[in-house]
C-alpha positions in Angstrom: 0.0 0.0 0.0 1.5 3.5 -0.6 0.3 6.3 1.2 0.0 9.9 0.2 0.2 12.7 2.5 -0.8 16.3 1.6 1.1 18.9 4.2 0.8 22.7 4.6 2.7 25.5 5.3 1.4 27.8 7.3 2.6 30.5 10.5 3.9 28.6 13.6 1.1 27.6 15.9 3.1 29.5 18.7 2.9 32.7 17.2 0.8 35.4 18.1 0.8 37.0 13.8 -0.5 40.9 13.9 -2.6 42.8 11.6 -0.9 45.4 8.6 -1.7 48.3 9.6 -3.3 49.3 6.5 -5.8 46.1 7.1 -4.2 44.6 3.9 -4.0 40.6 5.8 -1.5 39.5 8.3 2.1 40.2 8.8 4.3 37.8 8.6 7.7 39.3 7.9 10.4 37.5 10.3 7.1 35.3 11.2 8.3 31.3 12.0 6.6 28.9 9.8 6.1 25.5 10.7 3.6 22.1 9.0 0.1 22.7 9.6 -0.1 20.9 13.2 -3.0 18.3 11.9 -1.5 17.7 8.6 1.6 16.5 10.7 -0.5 14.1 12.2 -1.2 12.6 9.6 2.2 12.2 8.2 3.2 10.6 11.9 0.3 8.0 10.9 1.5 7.0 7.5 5.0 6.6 8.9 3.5 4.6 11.3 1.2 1.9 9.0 4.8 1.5 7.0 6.8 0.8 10.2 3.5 -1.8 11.3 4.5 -3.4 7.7 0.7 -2.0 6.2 2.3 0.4 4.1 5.2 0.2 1.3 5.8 3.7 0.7 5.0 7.4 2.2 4.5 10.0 0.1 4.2 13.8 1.2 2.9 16.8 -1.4 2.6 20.1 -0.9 1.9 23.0 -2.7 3.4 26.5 -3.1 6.5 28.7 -3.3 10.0 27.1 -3.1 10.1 27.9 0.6 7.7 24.8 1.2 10.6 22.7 1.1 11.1 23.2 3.9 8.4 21.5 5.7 8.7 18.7 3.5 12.0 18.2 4.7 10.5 18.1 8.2 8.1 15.5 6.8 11.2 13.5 4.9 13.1 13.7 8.6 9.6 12.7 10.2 10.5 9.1 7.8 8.8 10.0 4.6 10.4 7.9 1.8 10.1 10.8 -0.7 8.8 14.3 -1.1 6.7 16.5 -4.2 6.6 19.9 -4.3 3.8 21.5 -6.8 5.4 24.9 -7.2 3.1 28.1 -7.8 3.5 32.1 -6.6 -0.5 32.2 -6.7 -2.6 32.4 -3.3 -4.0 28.6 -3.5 -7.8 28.5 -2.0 -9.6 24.7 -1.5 -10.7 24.1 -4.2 -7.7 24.7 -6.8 -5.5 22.8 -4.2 -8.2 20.0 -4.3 -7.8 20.1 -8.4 -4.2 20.0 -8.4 -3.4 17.5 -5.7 -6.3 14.7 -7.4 -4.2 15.7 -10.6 -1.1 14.3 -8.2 -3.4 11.6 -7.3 -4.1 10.2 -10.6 -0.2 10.4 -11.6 1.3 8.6 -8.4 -1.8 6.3 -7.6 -1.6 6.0 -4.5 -3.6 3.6 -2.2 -4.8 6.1 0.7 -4.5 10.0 1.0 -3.8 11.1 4.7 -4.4 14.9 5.1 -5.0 17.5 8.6 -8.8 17.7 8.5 -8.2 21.8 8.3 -5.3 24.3 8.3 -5.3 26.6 11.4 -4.2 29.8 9.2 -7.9 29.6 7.3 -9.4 27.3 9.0 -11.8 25.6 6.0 -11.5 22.3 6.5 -13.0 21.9 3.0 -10.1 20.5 0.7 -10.5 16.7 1.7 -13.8 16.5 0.9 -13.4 18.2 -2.4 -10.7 16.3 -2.8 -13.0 12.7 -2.4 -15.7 14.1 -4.6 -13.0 14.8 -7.4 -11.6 11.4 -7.5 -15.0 9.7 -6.8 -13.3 8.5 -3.7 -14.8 6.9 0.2 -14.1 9.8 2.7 -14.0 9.8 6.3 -12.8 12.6 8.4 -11.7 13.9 11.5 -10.1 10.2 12.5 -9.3 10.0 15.4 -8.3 6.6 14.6 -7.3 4.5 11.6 -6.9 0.9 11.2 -6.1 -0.8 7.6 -7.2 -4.4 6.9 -7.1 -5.6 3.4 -8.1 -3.5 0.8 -10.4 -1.7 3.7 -9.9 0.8 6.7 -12.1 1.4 9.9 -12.1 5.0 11.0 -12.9 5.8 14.1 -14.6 9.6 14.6 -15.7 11.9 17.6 -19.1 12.8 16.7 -21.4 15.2 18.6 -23.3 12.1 19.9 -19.7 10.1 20.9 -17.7 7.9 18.8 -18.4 6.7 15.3 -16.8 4.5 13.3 -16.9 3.8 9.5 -15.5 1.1 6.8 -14.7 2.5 3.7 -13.2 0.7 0.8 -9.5 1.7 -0.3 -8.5 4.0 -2.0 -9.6 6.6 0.0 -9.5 10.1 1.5 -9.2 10.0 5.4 -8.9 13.5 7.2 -7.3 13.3 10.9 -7.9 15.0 14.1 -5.9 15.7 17.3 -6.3 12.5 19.0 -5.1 10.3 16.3 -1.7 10.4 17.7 1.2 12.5 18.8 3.9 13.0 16.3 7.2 12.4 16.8 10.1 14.5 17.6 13.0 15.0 14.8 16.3 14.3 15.8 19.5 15.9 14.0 20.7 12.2 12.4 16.9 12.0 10.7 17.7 16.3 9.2 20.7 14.9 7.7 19.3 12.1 6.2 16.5 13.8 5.0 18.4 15.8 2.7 19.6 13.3 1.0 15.7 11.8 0.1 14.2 12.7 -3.2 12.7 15.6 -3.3 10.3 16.4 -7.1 9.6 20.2 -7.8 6.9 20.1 -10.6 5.3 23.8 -12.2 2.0 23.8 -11.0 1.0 24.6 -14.7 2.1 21.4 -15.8 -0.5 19.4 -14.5 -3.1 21.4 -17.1 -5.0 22.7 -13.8 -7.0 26.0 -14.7 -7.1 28.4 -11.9 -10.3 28.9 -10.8 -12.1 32.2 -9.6 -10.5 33.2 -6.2 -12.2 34.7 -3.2 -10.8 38.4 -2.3 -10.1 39.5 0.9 -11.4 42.8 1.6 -10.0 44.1 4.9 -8.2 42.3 7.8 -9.1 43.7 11.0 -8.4 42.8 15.0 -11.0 41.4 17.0 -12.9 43.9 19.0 -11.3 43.7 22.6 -13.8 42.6 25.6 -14.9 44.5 28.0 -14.2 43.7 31.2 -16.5 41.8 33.3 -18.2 42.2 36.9 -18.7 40.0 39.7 -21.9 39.9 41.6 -22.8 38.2 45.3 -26.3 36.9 44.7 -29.0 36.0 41.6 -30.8 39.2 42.0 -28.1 40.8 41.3 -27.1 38.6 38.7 -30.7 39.1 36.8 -30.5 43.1 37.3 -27.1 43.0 35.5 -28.3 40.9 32.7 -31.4 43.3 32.0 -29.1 45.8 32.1 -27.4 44.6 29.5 -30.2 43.5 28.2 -29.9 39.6 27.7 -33.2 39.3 29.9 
């Protein structure tokens, strides 16, 4: 089985990013940049199938500038076998990323994508479902476990009601959440060996992907601040003070 794994880059989940001051989006100048946090999950899951002996080969893609490879170095250190960079300068929203990674699809075949169920710098979560309904693929997301038997995988979900837990038939498109499983940390020997491992640029405009019709961002602005909040000693007051504000 060969896995696929689609990784972001996006700003460090550590770091508090600020607003231009001309409301233009976010600056990130001298900003860290790190793997989406849930699409490294998911790479820690397909380097764990192919240590269990379930998996032949790990494959991580990304997409965007030259400065990507970074992370996918981070993935190759992680114990990715290889690494493919679709390279582009354009802003890349869901869907086109959806269009260009099932054109990856269909030229590696690969027997299961792996991807974060959203990126935590948009926040969408809508790429691995339009990625299923472009291949005409079995989906399940926000896995919070995975097991692989056969030519099928049971995914277990958290679910408003509990757990749940679906069979879908490989290939497939499985999206993973935060208690799927802690990834591991690099060590320097891994660095050094990942730069060694095969890493494929390829022109985004080579996989015949038209660009479709982007959203634009008007205005960035802060969050309104909160105002500060009172304490009061008994209900009465507490119902006075939410007429007040008029809640009641």
């Amino acid at each position: 089985m060969r896995i696929m794994v689609c990784v972001k880059r996006v700003v460090d989940f550590n770091v508090r990013v600020q607003v231009k001051s001309d409301g233009s989006g976010m600056n990130l100048d001298g900003v860290k940049m790190s793997m989406n946090p849930f699409d490294e999950i998911a790479v820690e899951e397909a380097i764990r199938k192919k240590e269990a002996g379930e998996a032949t080969e790990v494959i991580v893609v990304s997409i965007g500038g030259s400065e990507v490879q970074e992370q996918l170095r981070s993935a190759l250190a992680m114990g990715s076998d290889r690494a493919i960079l679709v390279e582009t300068d354009s802003t890349v929203q869901p869907l086109h990323a959806a269009k260009l990674l099932a054109a990856l699809v269909e030229k590696e075949s690969p027997d299961l994508v792996l991807m974060g169920k959203q990126a935590i710098d948009d926040d969408c979560n809508q790429t691995p479902q339009m990625l299923s309904a472009l291949l005409n693929w079995p989906q399940a997301t926000f896995a919070s476990e995975i097991r692989i038997e056969q030519n099928k995988a049971q995914v277990k979900r958290e679910v408003d009601a509990g757990l749940e837990t679906l069979e879908v038939t490989l290939p497939a498109v499985i999206s993973t959440d935060l208690r799927l499983n802690e990834p591991r940390y690099i060590k320097l020997p891994d660095i050094m060996k990942a730069k060694k491992k095969p890493l494929e640029n390829i022109a985004a405009e080579t996989l015949g992907i038209d660009k479709p019709a982007e959203m634009e961002v008007l205005e960035t602005q802060v969050p309104a601040g909160r105002s500060k909040g009172i304490q009061v000693k008994t209900t009465d007051e507490l119902v006075a003070a939410l007429k007040e504000k008029g809640v009641l």
